[in-house]
Wavefront OBJ file of the C-alpha trace (Angstrom):
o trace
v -244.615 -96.673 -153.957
v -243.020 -99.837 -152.558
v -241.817 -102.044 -155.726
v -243.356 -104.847 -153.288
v -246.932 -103.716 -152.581
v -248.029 -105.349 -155.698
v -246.200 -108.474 -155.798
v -246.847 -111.843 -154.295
v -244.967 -113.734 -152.086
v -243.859 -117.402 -153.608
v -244.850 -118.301 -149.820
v -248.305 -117.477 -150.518
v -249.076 -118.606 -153.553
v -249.896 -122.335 -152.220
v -246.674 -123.730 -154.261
v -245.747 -127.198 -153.065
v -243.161 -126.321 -150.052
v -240.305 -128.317 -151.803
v -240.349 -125.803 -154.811
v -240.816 -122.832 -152.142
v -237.551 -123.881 -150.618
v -235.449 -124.345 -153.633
v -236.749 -121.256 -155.234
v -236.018 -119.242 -152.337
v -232.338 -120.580 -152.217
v -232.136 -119.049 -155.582
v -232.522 -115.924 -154.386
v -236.799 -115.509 -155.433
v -238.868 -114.130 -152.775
v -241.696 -111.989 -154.761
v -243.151 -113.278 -158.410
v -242.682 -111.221 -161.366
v -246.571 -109.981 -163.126
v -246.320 -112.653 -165.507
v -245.264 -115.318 -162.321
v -248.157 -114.131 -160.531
v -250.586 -113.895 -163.319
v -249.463 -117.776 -165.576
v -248.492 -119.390 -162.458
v -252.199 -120.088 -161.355
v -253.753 -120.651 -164.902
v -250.922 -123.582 -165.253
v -251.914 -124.707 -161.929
v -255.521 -125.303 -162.982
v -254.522 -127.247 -166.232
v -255.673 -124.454 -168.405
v -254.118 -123.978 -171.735
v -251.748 -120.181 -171.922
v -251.212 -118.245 -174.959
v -248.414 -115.523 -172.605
v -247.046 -112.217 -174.716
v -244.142 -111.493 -172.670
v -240.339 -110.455 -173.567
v -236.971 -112.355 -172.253
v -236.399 -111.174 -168.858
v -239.797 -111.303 -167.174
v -239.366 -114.732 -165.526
v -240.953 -116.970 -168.150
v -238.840 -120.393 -167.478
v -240.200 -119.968 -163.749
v -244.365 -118.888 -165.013
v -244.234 -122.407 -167.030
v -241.530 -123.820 -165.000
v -242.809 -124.139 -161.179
v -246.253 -125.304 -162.279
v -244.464 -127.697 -164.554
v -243.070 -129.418 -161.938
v -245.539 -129.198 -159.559
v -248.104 -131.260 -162.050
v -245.264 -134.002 -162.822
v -245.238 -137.531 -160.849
v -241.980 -138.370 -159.940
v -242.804 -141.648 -159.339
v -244.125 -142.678 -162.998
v -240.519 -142.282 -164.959
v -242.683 -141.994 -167.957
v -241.852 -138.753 -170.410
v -245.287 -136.490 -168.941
v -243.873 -133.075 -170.244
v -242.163 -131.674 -173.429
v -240.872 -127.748 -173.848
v -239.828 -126.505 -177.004
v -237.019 -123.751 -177.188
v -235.887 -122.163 -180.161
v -231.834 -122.827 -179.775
v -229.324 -124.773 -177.689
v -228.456 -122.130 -175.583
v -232.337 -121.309 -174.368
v -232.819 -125.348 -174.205
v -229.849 -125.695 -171.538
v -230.641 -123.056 -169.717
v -233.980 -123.728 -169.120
v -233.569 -127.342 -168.799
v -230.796 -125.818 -165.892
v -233.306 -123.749 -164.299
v -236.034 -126.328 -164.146
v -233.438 -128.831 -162.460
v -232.834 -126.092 -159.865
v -236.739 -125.173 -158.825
v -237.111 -129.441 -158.445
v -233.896 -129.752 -156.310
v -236.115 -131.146 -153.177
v -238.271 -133.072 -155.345
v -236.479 -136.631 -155.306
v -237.107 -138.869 -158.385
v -237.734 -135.940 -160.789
v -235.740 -135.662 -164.497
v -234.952 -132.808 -166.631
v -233.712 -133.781 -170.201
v -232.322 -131.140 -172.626
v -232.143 -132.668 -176.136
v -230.605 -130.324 -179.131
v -228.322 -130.938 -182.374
v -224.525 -130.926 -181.580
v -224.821 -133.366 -179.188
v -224.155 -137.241 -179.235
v -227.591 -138.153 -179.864
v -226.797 -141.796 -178.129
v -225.997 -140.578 -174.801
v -229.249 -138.582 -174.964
v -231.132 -141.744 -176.603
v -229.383 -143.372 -172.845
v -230.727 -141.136 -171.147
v -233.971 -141.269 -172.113
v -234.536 -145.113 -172.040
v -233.325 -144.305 -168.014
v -236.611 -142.750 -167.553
v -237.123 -138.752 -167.886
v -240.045 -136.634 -166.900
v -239.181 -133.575 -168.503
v -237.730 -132.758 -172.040
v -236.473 -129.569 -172.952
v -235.406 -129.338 -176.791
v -234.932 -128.090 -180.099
v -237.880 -128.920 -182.530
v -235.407 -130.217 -184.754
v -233.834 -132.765 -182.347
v -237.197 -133.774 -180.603
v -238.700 -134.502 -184.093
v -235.346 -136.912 -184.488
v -236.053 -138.853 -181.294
v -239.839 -139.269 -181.968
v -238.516 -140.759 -185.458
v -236.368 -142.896 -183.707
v -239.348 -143.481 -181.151
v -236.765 -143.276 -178.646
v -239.113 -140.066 -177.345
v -242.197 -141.507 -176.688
v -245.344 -139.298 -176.057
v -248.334 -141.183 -174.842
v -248.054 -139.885 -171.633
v -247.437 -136.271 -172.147
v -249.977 -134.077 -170.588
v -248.346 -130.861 -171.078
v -246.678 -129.043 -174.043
v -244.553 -125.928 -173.509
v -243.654 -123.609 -176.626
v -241.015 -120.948 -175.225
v -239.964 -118.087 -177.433
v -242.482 -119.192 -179.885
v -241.758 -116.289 -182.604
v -238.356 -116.933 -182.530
v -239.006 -120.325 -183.539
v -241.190 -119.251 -186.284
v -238.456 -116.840 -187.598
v -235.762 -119.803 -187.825
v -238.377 -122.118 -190.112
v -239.804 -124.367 -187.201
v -242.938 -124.125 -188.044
v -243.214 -127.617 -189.820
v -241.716 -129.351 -187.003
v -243.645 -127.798 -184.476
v -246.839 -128.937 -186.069
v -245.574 -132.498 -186.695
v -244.734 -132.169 -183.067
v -248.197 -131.307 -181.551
v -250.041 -133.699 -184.270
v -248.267 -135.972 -182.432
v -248.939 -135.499 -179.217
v -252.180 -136.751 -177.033
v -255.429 -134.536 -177.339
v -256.114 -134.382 -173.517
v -253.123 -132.659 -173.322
v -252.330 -128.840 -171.741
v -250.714 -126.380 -173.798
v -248.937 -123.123 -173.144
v -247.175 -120.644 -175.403
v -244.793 -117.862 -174.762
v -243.911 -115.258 -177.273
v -242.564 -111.422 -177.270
v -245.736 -110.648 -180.400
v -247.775 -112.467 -181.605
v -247.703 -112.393 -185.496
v -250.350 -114.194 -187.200
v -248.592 -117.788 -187.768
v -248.714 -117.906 -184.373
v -252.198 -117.211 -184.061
v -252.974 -119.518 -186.056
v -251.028 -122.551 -184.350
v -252.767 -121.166 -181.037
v -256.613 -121.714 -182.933
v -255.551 -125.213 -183.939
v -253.703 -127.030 -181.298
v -255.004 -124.672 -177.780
v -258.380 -125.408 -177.034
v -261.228 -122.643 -177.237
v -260.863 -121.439 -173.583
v -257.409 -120.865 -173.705
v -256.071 -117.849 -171.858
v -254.436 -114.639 -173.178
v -252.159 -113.056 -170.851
v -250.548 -110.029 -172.023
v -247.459 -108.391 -169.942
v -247.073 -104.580 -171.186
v -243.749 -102.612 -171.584
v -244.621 -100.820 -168.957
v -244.237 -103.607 -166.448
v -241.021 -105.508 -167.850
v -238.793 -102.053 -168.369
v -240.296 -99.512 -165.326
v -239.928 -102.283 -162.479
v -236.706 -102.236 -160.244
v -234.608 -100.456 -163.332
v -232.960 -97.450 -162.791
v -232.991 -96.005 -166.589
v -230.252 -93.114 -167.685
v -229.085 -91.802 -170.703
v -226.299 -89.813 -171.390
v -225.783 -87.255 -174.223
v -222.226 -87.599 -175.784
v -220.350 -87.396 -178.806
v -219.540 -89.915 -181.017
v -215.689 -89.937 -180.738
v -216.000 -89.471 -177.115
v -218.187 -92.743 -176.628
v -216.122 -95.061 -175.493
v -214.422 -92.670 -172.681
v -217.521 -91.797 -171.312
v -218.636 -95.918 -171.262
v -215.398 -96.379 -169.430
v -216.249 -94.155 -167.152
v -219.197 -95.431 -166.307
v -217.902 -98.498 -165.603
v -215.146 -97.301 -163.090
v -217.833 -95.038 -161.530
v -220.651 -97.394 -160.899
v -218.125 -100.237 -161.043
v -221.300 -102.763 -161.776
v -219.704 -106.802 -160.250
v -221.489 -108.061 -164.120
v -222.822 -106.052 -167.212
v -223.968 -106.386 -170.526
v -223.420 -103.811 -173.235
v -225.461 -103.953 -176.246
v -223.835 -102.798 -179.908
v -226.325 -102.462 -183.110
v -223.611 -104.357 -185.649
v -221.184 -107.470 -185.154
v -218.307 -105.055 -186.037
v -218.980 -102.916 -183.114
v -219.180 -105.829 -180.988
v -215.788 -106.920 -182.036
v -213.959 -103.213 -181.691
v -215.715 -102.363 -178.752
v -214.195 -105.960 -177.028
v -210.463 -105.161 -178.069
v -210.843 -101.606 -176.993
v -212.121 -102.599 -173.602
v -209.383 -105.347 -173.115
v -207.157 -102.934 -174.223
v -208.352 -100.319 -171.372
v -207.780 -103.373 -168.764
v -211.279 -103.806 -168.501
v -212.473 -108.359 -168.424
v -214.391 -107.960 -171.282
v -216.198 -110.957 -174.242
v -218.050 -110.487 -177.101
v -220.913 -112.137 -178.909
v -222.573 -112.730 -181.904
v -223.377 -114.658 -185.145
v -220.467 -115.257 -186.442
v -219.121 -117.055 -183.653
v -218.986 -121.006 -183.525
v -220.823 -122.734 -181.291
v -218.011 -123.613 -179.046
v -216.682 -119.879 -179.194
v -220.101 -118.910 -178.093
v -220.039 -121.620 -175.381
v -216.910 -120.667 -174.008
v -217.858 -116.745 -173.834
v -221.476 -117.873 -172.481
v -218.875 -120.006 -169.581
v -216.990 -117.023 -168.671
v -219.325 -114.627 -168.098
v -221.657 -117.136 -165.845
v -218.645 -118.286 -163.831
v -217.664 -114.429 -163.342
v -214.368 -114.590 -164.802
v -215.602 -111.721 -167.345
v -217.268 -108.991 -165.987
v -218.781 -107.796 -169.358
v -220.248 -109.244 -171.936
v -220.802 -107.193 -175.261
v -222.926 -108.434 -177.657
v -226.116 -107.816 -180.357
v -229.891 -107.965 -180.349
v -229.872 -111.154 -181.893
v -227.323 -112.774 -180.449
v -228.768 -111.787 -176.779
v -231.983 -113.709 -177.503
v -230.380 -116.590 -175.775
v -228.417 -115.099 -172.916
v -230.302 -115.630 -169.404
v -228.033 -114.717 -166.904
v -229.293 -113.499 -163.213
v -227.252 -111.071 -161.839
v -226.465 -108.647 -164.169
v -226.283 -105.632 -162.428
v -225.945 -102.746 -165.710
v -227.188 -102.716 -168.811
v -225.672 -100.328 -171.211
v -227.135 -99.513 -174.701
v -223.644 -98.191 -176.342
v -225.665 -97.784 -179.499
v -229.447 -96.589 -178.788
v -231.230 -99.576 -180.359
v -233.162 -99.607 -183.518
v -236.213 -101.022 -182.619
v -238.559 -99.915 -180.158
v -238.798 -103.414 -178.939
v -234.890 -104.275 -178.311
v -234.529 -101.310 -175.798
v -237.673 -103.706 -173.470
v -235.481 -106.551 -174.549
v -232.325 -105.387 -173.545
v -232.582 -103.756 -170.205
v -235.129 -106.518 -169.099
v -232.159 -108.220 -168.415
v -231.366 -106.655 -165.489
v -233.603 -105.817 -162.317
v -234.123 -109.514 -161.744
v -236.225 -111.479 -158.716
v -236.779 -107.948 -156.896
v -233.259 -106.951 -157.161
v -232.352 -103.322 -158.032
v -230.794 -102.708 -161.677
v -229.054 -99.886 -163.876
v -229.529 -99.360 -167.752
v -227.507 -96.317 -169.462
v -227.928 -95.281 -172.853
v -225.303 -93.082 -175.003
v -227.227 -91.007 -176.944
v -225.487 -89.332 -180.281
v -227.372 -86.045 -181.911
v -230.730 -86.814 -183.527
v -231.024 -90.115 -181.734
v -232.543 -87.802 -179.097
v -235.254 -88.428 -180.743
v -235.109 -92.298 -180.791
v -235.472 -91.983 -177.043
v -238.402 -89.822 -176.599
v -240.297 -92.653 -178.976
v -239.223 -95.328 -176.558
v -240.079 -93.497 -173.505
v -243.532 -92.796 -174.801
v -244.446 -96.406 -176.404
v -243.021 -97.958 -173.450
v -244.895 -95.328 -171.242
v -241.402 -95.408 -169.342
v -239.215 -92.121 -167.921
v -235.640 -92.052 -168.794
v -233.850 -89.803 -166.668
v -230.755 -87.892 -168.308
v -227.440 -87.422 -166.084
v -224.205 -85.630 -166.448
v -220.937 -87.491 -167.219
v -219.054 -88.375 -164.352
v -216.560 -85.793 -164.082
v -212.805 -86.040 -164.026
v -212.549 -85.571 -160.533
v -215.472 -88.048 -159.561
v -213.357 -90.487 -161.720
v -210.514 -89.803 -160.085
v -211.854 -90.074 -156.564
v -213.454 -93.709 -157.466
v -209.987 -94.701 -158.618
v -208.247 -93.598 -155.291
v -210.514 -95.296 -153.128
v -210.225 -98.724 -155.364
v -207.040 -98.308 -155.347
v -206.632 -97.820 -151.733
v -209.194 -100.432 -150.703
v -206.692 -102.733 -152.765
v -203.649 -101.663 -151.086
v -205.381 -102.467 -147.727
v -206.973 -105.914 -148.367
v -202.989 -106.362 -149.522
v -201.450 -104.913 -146.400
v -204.015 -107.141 -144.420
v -203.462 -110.648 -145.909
v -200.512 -110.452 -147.525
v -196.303 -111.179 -145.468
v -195.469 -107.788 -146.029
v -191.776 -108.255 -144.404
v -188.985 -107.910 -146.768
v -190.981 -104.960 -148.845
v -191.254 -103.447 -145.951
v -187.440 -104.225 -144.655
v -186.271 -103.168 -148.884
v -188.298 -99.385 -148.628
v -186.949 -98.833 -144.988
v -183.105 -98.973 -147.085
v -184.554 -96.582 -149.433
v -186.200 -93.948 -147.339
v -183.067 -93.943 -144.940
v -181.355 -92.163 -148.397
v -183.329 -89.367 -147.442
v -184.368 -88.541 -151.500
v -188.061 -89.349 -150.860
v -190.496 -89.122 -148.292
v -193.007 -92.423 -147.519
v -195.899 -90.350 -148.314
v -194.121 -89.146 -152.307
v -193.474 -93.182 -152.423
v -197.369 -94.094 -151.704
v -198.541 -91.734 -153.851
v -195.666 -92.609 -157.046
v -197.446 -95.875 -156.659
v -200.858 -94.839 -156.588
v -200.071 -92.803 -159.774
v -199.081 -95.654 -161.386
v -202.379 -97.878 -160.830
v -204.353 -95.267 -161.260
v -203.247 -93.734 -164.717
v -203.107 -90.499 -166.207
v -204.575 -87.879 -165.276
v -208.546 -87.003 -166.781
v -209.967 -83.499 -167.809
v -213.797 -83.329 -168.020
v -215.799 -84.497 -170.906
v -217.287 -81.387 -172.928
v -221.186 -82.066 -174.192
v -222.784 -79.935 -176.382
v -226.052 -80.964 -176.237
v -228.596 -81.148 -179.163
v -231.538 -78.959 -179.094
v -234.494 -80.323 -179.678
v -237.486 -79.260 -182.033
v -240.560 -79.209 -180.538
v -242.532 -79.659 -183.902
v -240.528 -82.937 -184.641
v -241.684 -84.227 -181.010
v -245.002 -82.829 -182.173
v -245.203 -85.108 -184.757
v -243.702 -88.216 -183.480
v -241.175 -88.586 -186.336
v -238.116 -87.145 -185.785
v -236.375 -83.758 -186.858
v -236.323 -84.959 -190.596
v -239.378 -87.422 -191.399
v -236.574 -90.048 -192.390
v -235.358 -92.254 -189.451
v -237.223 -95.366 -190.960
v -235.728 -95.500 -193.845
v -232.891 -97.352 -194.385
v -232.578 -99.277 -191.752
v -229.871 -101.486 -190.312
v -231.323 -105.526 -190.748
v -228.628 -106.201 -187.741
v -227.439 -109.486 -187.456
v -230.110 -111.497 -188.930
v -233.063 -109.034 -190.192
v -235.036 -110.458 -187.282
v -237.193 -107.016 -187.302
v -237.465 -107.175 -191.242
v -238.392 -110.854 -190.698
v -240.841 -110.603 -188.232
v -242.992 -108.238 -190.284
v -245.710 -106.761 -188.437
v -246.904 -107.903 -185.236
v -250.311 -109.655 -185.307
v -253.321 -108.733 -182.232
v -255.659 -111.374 -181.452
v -258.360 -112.152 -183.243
v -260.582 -108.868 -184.237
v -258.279 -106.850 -182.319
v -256.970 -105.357 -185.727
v -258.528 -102.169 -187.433
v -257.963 -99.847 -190.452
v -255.467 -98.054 -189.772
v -253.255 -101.877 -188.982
v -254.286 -102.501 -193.198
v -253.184 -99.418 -194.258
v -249.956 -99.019 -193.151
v -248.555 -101.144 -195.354
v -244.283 -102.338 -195.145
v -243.505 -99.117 -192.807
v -241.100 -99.221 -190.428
v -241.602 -100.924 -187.035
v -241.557 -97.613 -185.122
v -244.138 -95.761 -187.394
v -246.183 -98.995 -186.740
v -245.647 -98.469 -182.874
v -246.844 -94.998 -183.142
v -249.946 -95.930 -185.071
v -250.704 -98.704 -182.523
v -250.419 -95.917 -179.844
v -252.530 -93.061 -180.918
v -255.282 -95.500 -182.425
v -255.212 -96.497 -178.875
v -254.919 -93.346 -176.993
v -258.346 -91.856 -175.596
v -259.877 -95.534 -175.366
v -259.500 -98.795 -172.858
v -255.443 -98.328 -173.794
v -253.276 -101.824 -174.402
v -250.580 -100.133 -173.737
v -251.725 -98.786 -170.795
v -249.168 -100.723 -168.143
v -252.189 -103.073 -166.791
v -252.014 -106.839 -167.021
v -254.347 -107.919 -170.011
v -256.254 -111.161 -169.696
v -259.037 -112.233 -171.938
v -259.825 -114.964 -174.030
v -257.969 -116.263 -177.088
l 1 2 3 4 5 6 7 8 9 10 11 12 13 14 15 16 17 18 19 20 21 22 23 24 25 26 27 28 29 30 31 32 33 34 35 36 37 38 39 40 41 42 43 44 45 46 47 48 49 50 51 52 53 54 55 56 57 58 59 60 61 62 63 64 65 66 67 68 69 70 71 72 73 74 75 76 77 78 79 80 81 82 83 84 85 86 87 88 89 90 91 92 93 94 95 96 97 98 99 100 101 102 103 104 105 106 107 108 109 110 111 112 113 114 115 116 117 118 119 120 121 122 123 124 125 126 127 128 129 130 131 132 133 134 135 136 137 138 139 140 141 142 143 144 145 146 147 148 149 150 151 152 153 154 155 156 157 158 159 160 161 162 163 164 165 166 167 168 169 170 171 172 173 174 175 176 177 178 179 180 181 182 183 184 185 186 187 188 189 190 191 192 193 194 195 196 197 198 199 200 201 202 203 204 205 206 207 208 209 210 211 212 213 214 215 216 217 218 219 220 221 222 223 224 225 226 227 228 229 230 231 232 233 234 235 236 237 238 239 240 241 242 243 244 245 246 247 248 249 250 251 252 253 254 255 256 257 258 259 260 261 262 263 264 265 266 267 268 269 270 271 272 273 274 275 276 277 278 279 280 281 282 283 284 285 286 287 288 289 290 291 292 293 294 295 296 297 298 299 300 301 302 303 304 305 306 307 308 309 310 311 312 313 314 315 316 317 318 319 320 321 322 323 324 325 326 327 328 329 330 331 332 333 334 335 336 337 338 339 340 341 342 343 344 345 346 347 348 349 350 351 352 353 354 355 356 357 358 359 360 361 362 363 364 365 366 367 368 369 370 371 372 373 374 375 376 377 378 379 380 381 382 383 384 385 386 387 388 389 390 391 392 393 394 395 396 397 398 399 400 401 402 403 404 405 406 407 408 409 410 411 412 413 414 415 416 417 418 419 420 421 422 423 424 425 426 427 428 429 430 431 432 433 434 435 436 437 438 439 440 441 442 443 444 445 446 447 448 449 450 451 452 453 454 455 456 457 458 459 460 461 462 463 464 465 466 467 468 469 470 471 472 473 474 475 476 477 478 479 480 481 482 483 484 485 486 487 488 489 490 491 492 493 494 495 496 497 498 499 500 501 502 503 504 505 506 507 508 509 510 511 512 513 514 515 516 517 518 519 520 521 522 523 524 525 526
């Protein structure tokens, strides 16, 4: 089926023409589901409770009909959007700026700790329509009452969990006490745990939309999914070759610990390979100079964690590649949602050690999602990649480049007679190209049918244990909350067990009925 049979044009969505433009200079020609499905609710002034991961095309769902509703005429503050860090609030703030480029008279604010809070207390008193922020930093200008909010008439709360999970609750309250009652409010969140259910009943009004985007849609999409089955020590050869056989322009490779992040950077850089790494134990200027690098293109690759990821929006990003298969369910939708962007076509591979087999057959059936396994690039497909990159440089060289006095020093040497031109080219070639590669062996694990069978593993014991990561987000987050009389008996009794044993409950209560897991759109009520 054409990826585009279901989509919908920008140009016919009856968008003002000025946001048409400047969205299609980005690149944008179809929405994503949750574009096509928020975009008109915002439109209409309806409050939005949206379930949707990073990487679906939130900023634009909230952002476009943002815009649209502002007057750029009244300099008055009409809009606020709350972000959980720095990183989301600038690049949102960014994005916003770049859908209003034809709309004259418009102003995007981002506002977040770290910054001189005078030059942003300037900047307001200039007159700004739009403020994208930390809670903590908003809740300092409203103190200040150098943020003033009579005039808002829309609130935006992006990555609302997240929020929750770094203690902005309290703020976030203060914030909407604050703000008028005739107001419209959206929120965006990957789940939707019960704090946030509850900050939905008291500050959305009754009639507030639920719009629900599925697994299914965010990871099948335009994503070409592979996994590979390796061994451990051989891990980092086979990611390497990956890379030199796909040769993706930018990709992101995903590690389960910080150390692995840091190894996995030095052993790149070591291979020749432009690689950066992130995650929490980085400053704020280290992250802001990796973050720099890898949106200017002067890294190819960016390595990082789950948690540190959360605020990495980056179009372009051609591979995703899960060097550790992730530990929760919900980080593989997280991770390769970050490629496959505004209808272009994107890779995710996955090394897969052993048991973890077994890891993947839970994500591809709670994600109702096929992941295809390949064979290693062999040593002669390698090879042959290198050659022609090699090659193609040499030309590009021989084309733009005064060739002259090389040319005039090799004539002295092949008029010795020791060495042909062709044994010359190819000592050369050798040289760029390395030594030489034997195939990768795999012995592949078998899998037992009665742990499939049974949905939890070859053992029973893959939950316990478990890695917090970088933060314990997944501890943190504790189990995820449905809306209101959505939950059931079998929610109650499970009790503190792991987040994939929770998935599998949630999908064979569901099997055999209306499923919500299904891959279809889900809009009712809140």
């Amino acid at each position: 089926m054409d990826s585009t049979e279901q989509q919908i044009s920008y140009k016919e969505s009856g968008i003002d023409e000025r946001i048409i433009k400047a969205v299609e200079e980005m690149g944008f020609e179809y929405m994503t589901p949750i574009q096509a499905e928020a975009i008109p609710i915002m439109l209409e002034g309806k409050d939005l409770i949206g379930q949707a991961q990073t990487g679906t095309g939130k900023t634009a769902a909230f952002g476009i009909p943002l815009i649209q509703g502002v007057d750029p005429e009244d300099k008055a503050l009409q809009a606020i959007i709350l972000c959980p860090t720095r990183e989301l609030a600038m690049q949102a703030a960014e994005e916003l700026r770049r859908f209003a480029k034809y709309i004259h008279g418009l102003k995007v604010l981002p506002v977040y700790g770290g910054q001189d809070i005078s030059r942003q207390i300037r900047a307001l008193a200039g007159g700004v329509q739009i403020v994208v922020g930390t809670p903590g930093r908003v809740m300092d200008h409203m103190r200040r009452h150098t943020l003033k909010t009579a005039q808002v008439r829309t609130v935006i709360l992006d990555e609302a969990d997240e929020m929750l999970n770094m203690g902005f609750r309290e703020d976030i309250e203060t914030i909407l006490k604050d703000m008028p009652t005739e107001r419209q409010t959206a929120l965006f969140s990957a789940t939707m745990p019960k704090p946030i259910l509850d900050i939905t009943k008291e500050y959305q009004k009754p009639d507030a939309e639920y719009l629900k985007m599925t697994p299914k849609e965010i990871t099948i999409s335009l994503v070409k999914q592979a996994y590979y089955q390796v061994q451990r020590k051989d891990k980092e050869e086979v990611l390497s070759r990956l890379l030199d056989y796909y040769h993706p322009k930018r990709s992101l490779i995903f590690c389960n610990t910080k150390r692995m992040v840091d190894e996995l950077t030095e052993r790149l850089k070591d291979r020749g390979y432009q690689a950066e790494g992130l995650h929490g134990d980085l400053t704020q200027g280290q992250r802001d100079t990796v973050m720099n690098l890898f949106r200017g293109g002067r890294t190819a690759i960016l390595i990082a964690t789950d948690v540190a990821a959360r605020g990495i929006d980056v179009d372009d990003v051609e591979a995703v590649f899960n060097y550790d298969v992730p530990e929760d369910i919900e980080y593989y939708v997280h991770r390769i949602g970050r490629t496959g962007r505004a209808g272009k076509t994107g890779r995710s591979f996955t090394l897969v050690v052993g048991k973890e087999i077994y890891k993947l057959h839970d994500i591809e059936r709670v994600c109702h999602t096929k992941i295809k396994e390949r064979n290693i690039p062999s040593a002669a497909d390698i090879t042959s990649v290198k050659a022609e990159k090699v090659l193609g440089e040499a030309l590009e060289t021989l084309q733009s480049k005064n060739l002259d006095k090389t040319m005039e020093f090799l004539e002295g040497k092949l008029a010795d007679g020791e060495y042909t031109a062709l044994e010359l080219a190819a000592a050369f070639m050798k040289m760029k190209m390395g030594d030489d590669l034997k195939d990768i062996k795999v012995e592949k694990f078998k899998i037992k049918e009665f742990g499939l069978r049974k949905g939890g593993g070859s053992d029973g014991k893959r939950g316990e244990g478990r890695r917090r990561g970088d933060s314990g987000r997944s501890r943190r987050r504790g189990k995820e909350a449905a809306p209101e009389g959505r939950k059931s008996k079998e929610e109650s009794k499970r009790g503190g067990g792991s987040r994939k044993k929770e998935f599998e409950l949630g999908v064979r209560r569901k099997e055999g009925k209306s499923s919500k897991l299904s891959g279809k759109k889900q809009k009712s009520k809140a």
